[in-house]
Steps between C-alpha positions, in 0.01 A plus 500: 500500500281496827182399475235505761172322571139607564178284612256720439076521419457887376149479571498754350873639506518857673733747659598275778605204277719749345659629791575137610659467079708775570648407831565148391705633255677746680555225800612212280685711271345289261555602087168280394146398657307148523162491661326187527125607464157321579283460242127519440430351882731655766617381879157624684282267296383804292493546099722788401314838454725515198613194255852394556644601141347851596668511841848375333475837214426696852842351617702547207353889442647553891818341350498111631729356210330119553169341590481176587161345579486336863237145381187500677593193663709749688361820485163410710666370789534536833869681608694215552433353110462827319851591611656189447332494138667845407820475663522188270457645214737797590713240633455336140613823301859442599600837478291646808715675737282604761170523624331814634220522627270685717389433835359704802812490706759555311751314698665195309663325815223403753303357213817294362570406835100365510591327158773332582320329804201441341617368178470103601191544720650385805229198671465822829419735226255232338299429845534861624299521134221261535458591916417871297297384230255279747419813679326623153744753390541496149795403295755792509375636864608129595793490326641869642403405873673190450831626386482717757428243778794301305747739490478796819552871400283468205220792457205209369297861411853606250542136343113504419491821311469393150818618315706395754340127510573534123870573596517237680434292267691620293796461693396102600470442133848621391637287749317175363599552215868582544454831350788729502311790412539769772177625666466851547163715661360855487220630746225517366363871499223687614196262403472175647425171270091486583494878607181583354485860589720756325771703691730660278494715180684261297491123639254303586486096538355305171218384752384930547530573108291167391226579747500888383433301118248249592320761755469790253581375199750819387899440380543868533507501887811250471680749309704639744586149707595324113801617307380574157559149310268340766228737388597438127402156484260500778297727296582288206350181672213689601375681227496130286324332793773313647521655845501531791365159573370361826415181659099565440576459100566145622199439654296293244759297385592437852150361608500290228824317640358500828167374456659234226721358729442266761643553857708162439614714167564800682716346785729416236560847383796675597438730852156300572608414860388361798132425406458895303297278248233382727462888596527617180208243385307632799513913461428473121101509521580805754599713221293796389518464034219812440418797651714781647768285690688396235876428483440155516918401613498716766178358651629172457861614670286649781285163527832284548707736687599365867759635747681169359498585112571897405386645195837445297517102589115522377561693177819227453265221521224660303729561209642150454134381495460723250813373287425159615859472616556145702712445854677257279596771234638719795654224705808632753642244323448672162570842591809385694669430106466906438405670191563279185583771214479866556226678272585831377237778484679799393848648479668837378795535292757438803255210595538318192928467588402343823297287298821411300682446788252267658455253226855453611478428860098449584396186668234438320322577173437862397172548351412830296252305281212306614304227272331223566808256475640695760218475716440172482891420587436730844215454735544814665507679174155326413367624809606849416339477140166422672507728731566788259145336279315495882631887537382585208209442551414807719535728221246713346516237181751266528651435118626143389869732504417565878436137576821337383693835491792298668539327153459817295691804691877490544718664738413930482779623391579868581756732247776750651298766460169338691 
C-alpha cells in the first residue's frame, strides 16, 4: 500500500486544495493520504480562521484518510523550521512514500538541484547572506538573492515566491534527515498564494476567500470557490460563534502581555530580534484604544513595520508574545531533534489501518489522546494545549470545554458513508 504525504493549513480548505488532493494521488499512485496540518496558529503568524479539529473534519469530508497535527513549535515558523518540523513528523510515520506538494513552478529539478547545494550552508552562501541582509532586505528577500549570487542561473524572483521557498525546504529537510521519501510537485493553479483578488469561477487562494469573510461577513459568496464539506462545518463553526477568527480578537489579551512585560522580558521571547523590544516599548503609547480607528493589531503592525521587518515576521513575533513562547523553548538546537510523538486529529476508516500500521514502524509516540500526563511528558504538546485555551478565547463565549478542548475532544472520526 502507497501512501502519500501532505503539509497542509486549509485555511479554510477549498477547491484548489482539492485539486492539489487529487493530483497527488493520481501522481504518487498513492492507495492512502497523510497530511501533517497546523493547528490553531499557522506559518504567517496568524490564528486560524477556523479551529484545527474543524479544518481536519474539512480534510477527511474531501477524503484525507489521516491528520496529523504539525506542534506550534513548528507550525509558526519561518520556511526553513516549519518544513523541517513536518517533514519530521512525515518522516516519523514510517510508512510515507512521497511527498507532494504544490509550488508555483512546477519543476522538481532546478529546486533539488538548489537543495542539494544549499543543504550545508556553504561559508560563500553564509557571507553572500549577511552582505544581503546589511543592505536592509528582509529575511527571505536576503536569503533568495543570496542563493542566487551563490549559485549562477538561479531566478532570485522564482526561489522567493512562497510555495516554492516552501519546496525548498522541503527538499533540504528530507535530505537532513535521510528521508527516503520521494518528493513529488504540482503547479499550483490559477490563484496565486496571497492573490487577493479573484480570477476564476471556481478557485481562488485561501488569502481572497478569508478577506471576502472578514470584509463582508457572508459564507454564501464562498460557495462556489469551497466544495460542499468546507461549507458544512464552516457554517457549523459559525453559527455557534467559533469562526472565522482574526488577529483583532487577540487584541486585549495581547496588550496585556505587552504592557506586562519588560523589554529585558520581551528580548527573551522567541522572534524578538535585534532590539524589536525597545521599538515595540516605544510605538505602544502611539496606539489609537477608542474612537473610530480601531483594530488595535493592525495599528500596532503598521507602527513597527520597517522595510527590515514585513508584516508576517511581525505577526510571528507578535504571536509568541502572546503565547509567551521563549528563544530557549525554540532553540535551533531544539527544533533540530524533530517532532517528538505525532498527535492525531482525525482519521477515516482507511486512516485508522495506517494507524495500525504505524504503531508498528513510527519513530516516535503516536498520540490520539491528550491528558495532562501527556502534556506534561511533551513540551511541545503543552505549548499546543495553551495555545488552543489562548484561541479560545476569541470566541463569542468561550466555554471551560473550549478552553482545554485538547483534553476533552478526540480524533473526528468520519463513517463510510460521511
Amino acid at each position: 500500500m502507497k501512501t502519500t504525504g501532505l503539509i497542509v493549513e486549509y485555511n479554510p480548505l477549498h477547491n484548489g486544495h482539492e485539486y492539489h488532493f487529487l493530483e497527488s494521488k493520481r501522481v504518487s499512485g498513492a492507495d492512502g493520504t497523510i497530511a501533517v496540518m497546523s493547528g490553531q496558529f499557522l506559518q504567517r503568524g496568524e490564528p486560524a480562521m477556523v479551529g484545527k479539529w474543524a479544518r481536519a473534519e474539512m480534510a477527511l469530508r474531501m477524503g484525507v484518510d489521516l491528520v496529523l497535527e504539525l506542534p506550534i513549535a513548528y507550525s509558526t515558523q519561518p520556511a526553513e523550521w516549519f518544513a523541517y518540523g513536518a517533514m519530521s513528523a512525515l518522516h516519523a510515520t514510517g510508512i510515507v512514500d512521497s511527498l507532494c506538494f504544490g509550488s508555483e513552478s512546477g519543476e522538481l529539478q532546478w529546486l533539488q538541484a538548489v537543495a542539494d547545494a544549499m543543504c550545508d550552508e556553504p561559508e560563500a552562501f553564509q557571507r553572500a547572506l549577511q552582505d544581503e541582509l546589511k543592505t536592509g532586505l528582509p529575511y527571505p528577500a536576503a536569503y533568495s538573492r543570496a542563493i542566487a549570487r551563490h549559485l549562477p542561473g538561479v531566478d532570485p524572483s522564482e526561489l522567493a515566491k512562497p510555495n516554492n521557498t516552501l519546496g525548498l525546504h522541503y527538499l533540504i529537510a528530507l535530505q537532513r534527515l535521510n528521508s527516503s521519501i520521494k518528493p513529488l510537485t504540482i503547479t499550483r493553479q490559477k490563484s496565486g498564494y496571497n492573490q487577493t483578488e479573484i480570477t476564476d469561477q471556481s478557485i481562488a487562494s485561501a488569502t481572497a476567500l478569508r478577506r471576502i469573510l472578514f470584509e463582508r461577513g457572508t459564507l454564501e459568496e464562498l460557495v462556489p470557490f469551497v466544495p460542499s464539506g468546507t461549507m458544512k462545518v464552516l457554517q457549523r463553526e459559525t453559527a455557534v460563534g467559533r469562526a472565522p477568527i482574526e488577529w483583532e480578537h487577540y487584541a486585549k489579551p495581547l496588550l496585556l502581555q505587552l504592557l506586562h512585560h519588560s523589554t529585558h522580558q520581551l528580548a527573551e521571547l522567541h522572534e524578538v530580534t535585534e532590539g524589536l523590544e525597545h521599538r515595540i516599548k516605544h510605538v505602544l503609547p502611539q496606539l489609537s484604544l477608542s474612537g473610530g480607528s480601531g483594530r488595535i493589531v493592525e495599528q500596532l503592525i503598521g507602527l513597527l513595520k520597517t522595510k527590515r521587518y514585513t508584516r508576517t515576521k511581525l505577526q510571528r513575533m507578535l504571536l509568541r508574545i502572546l503565547l509567551n513562547q521563549t528563544k530557549a523553548q525554540l532553540s535551533p538546537a531544539v527544533l533540530r531533534q524533530g517532532v517528538p510523538y505525532l498527535r492525531v486529529l482525525g482519521f477515516s476508516p482507511a486512516g485508522r489501518h495506517l494507524l495500525k500500521r504505524m504503531k508498528h514502524v513510527s519513530k516516535v509516540p503516536i498520540i490520539t489522546n491528550v491528558n495532562a500526563a501527556s502534556s506534561e511528558a511533551y513540551p511541545f504538546l503543552q505549548m499546543d494545549v495553551q495555545a488552543t485555551s489562548v484561541y479560545a478565547l476569541g470566541f463569542d463565549a468561550a466555554t471551560k470545554h473550549d478552553l482545554f478542548r485538547d483534553y476533552y475532544e478526540p480524533p473526528v472520526q468520519l463513517s463510510q458513508s460521511e
